[in-house]
C-alpha positions as CSV (number, residue, x, y, z in Angstrom):
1,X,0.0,0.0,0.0
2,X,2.6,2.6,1.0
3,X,4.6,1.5,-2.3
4,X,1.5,2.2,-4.6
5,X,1.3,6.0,-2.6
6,X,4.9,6.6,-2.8
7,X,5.9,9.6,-5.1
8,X,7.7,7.9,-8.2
9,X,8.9,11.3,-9.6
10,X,12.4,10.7,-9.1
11,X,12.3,6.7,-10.5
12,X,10.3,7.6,-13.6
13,X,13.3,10.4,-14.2
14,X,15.9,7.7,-14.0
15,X,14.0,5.1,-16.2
16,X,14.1,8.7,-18.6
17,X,17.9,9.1,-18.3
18,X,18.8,5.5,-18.9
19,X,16.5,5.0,-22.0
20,X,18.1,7.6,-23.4
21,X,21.5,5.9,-22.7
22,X,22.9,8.3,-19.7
23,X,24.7,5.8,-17.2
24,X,22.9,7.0,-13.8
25,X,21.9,5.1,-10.6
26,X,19.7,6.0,-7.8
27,X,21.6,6.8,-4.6
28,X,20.8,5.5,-1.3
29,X,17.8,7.9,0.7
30,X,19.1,10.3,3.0
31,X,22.3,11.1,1.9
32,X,23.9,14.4,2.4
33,X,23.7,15.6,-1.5
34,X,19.5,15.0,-0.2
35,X,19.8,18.7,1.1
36,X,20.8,20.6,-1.7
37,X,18.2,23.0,-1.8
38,X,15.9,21.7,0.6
39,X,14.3,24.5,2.9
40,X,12.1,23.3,6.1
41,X,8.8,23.1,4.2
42,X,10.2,21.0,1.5
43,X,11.2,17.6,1.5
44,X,13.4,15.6,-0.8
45,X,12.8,13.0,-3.1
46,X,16.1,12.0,-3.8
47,X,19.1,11.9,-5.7
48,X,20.3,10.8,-8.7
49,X,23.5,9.9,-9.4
50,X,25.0,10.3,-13.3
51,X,28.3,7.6,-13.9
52,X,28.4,9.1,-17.3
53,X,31.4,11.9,-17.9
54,X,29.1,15.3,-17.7
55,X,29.2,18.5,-15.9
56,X,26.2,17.6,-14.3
57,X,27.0,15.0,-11.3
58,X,23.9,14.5,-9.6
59,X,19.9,15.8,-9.9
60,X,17.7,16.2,-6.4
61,X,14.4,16.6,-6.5
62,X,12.7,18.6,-4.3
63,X,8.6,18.2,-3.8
64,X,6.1,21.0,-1.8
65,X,3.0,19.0,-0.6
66,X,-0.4,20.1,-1.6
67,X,-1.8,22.7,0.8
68,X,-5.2,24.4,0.9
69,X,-4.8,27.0,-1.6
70,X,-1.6,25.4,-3.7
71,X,-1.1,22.8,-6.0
72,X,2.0,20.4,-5.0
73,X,5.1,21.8,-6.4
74,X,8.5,19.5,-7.9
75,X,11.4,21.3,-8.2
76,X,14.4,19.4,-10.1
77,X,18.1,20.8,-9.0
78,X,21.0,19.6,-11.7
79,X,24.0,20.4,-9.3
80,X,27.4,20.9,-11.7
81,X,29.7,21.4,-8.4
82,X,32.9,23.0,-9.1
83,X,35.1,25.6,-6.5
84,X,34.7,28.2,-9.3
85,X,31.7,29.7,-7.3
86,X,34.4,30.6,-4.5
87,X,35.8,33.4,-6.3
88,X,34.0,36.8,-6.3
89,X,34.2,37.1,-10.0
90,X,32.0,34.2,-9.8
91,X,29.4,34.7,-7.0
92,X,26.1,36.1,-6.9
93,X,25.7,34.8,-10.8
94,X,21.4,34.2,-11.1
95,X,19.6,34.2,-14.5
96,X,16.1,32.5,-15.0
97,X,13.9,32.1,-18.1
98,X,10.5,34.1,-18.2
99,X,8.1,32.2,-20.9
100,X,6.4,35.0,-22.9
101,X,2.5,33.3,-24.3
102,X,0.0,34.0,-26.9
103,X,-2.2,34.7,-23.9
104,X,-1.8,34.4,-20.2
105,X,-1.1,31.0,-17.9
106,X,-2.8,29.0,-20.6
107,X,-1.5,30.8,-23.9
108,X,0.9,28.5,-26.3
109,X,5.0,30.1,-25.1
110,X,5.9,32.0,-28.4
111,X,9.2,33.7,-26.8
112,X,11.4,33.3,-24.0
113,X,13.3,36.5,-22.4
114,X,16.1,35.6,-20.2
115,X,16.2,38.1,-17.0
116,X,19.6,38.5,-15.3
117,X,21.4,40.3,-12.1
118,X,24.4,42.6,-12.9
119,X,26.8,39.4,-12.8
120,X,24.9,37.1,-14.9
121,X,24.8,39.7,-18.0
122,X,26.8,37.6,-20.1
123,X,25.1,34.9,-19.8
124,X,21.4,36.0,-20.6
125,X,23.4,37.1,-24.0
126,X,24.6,34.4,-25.2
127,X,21.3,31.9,-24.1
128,X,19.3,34.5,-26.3
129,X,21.4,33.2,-29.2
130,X,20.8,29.9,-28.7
131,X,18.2,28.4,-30.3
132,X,18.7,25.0,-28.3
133,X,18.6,26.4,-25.2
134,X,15.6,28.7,-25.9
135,X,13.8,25.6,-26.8
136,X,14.5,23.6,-24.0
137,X,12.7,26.4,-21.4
138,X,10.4,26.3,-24.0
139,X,9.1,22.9,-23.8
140,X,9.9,21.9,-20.2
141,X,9.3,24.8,-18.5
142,X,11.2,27.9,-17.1
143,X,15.0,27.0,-16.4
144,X,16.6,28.9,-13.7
145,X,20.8,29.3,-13.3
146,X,22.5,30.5,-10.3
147,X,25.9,30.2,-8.5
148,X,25.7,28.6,-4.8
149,X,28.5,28.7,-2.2
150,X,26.5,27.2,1.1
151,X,25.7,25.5,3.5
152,X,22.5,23.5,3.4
153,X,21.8,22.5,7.4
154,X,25.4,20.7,7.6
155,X,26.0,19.8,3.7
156,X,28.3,22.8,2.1
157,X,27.8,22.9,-1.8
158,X,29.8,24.9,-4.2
159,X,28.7,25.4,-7.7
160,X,25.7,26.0,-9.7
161,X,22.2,24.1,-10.2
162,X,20.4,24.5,-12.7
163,X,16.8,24.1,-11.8
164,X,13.3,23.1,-13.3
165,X,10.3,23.9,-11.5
166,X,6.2,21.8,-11.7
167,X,3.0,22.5,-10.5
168,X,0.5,19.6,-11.1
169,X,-2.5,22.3,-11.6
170,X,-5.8,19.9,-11.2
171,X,-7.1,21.2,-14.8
172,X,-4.1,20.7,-16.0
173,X,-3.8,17.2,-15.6
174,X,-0.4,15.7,-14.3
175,X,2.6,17.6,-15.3
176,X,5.2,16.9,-12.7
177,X,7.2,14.7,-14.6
178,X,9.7,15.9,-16.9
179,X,10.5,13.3,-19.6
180,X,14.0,14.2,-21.7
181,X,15.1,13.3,-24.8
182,X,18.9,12.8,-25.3
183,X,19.1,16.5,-27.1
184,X,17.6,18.2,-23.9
185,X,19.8,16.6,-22.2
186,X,22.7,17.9,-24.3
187,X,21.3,21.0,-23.5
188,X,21.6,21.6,-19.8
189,X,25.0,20.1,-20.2
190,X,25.5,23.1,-22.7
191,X,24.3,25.3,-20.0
192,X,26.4,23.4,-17.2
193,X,29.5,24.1,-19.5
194,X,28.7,27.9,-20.2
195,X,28.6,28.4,-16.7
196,X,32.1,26.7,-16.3
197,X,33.9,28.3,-18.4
């Protein structure tokens, strides 16, 4: 019973990843990497751990029960750790997707504007020439970037995530689970990589 009500967000993404031929494994629950981003009214899912050689190491995802007035709320974190993020030409780097529609909330995305702080400049510039990248917040949902240097209630991670955010709206049937393909997954490496260099 508590197997048919557990969330399988986190083993449908790994089924993803390895049918699209990325070497990953699920790590054991409650391990420190479980707190990357994971405030008190949040709990984690779990982690997933990618063999393969990418700038992306791990993913945790990060679920917000249902309340009264919300929608639950999946938030996946691509952590690329690297002591880059230690250096003040590196720090306080945040950039996030805004999906521009035809028409509000339920309006087919026609554009995507990338908004930016005063370190991150650079960065918005060159994912507005890229047509991949574009797409991607395009058809999986608003991507957000940013540079993290902290400790997360006794696990310290430096380097930047790259995260996905769902809401599983009741009208608008289930749409937590974000399925890849192999050139989406390209993608955030291409993002991972920008950010590293």
């Amino acid at each position: 019973m508590l197997e048919k009500l557990r969330d399988k967000t986190r083993d449908k993404l790994h089924k993803n990843l390895l049918d699209i031929g990325i070497d990953c494994e699920l790590s054991k629950r409650g391990i420190r990497a479980d707190k990357l981003q994971n405030s008190w009214h949040r709990k984690s899912l779990g982690v997933i751990k990618i063999n393969s050689s990418y700038p992306i190491e791990f993913i945790n995802i990060i679920k917000k029960d249902r309340s009264k007035d919300s929608p639950p709320r999946w938030w996946y974190y691509f952590a690329i750790p690297t002591n880059l993020v230690k250096s003040k030409y590196w720090e306080n780097y945040g950039i996030r997707s805004i999906r521009k529609k035809t028409f509000p909330i339920f309006g087919k995305v026609k554009s995507i504007e990338w908004k930016h702080n005063t370190y991150s400049q650079h960065l918005a510039s060159q994912f507005t020439q890229d047509s991949d990248i574009n797409s991607l917040a395009i058809n999986i949902g608003n991507v957000k970037i940013e540079s993290i240097d902290k400790d997360f209630s006794g696990y310290t991670f430096s380097g930047f995530t790259i995260e996905i955010e769902r809401k599983n709206w009741k009208n608008w049937g289930n749409n937590r689970k974000i399925s890849l393909n192999i050139n989406q997954w390209i993608t955030l490496n291409k993002i991972a990589n920008i950010c590293l260099k």
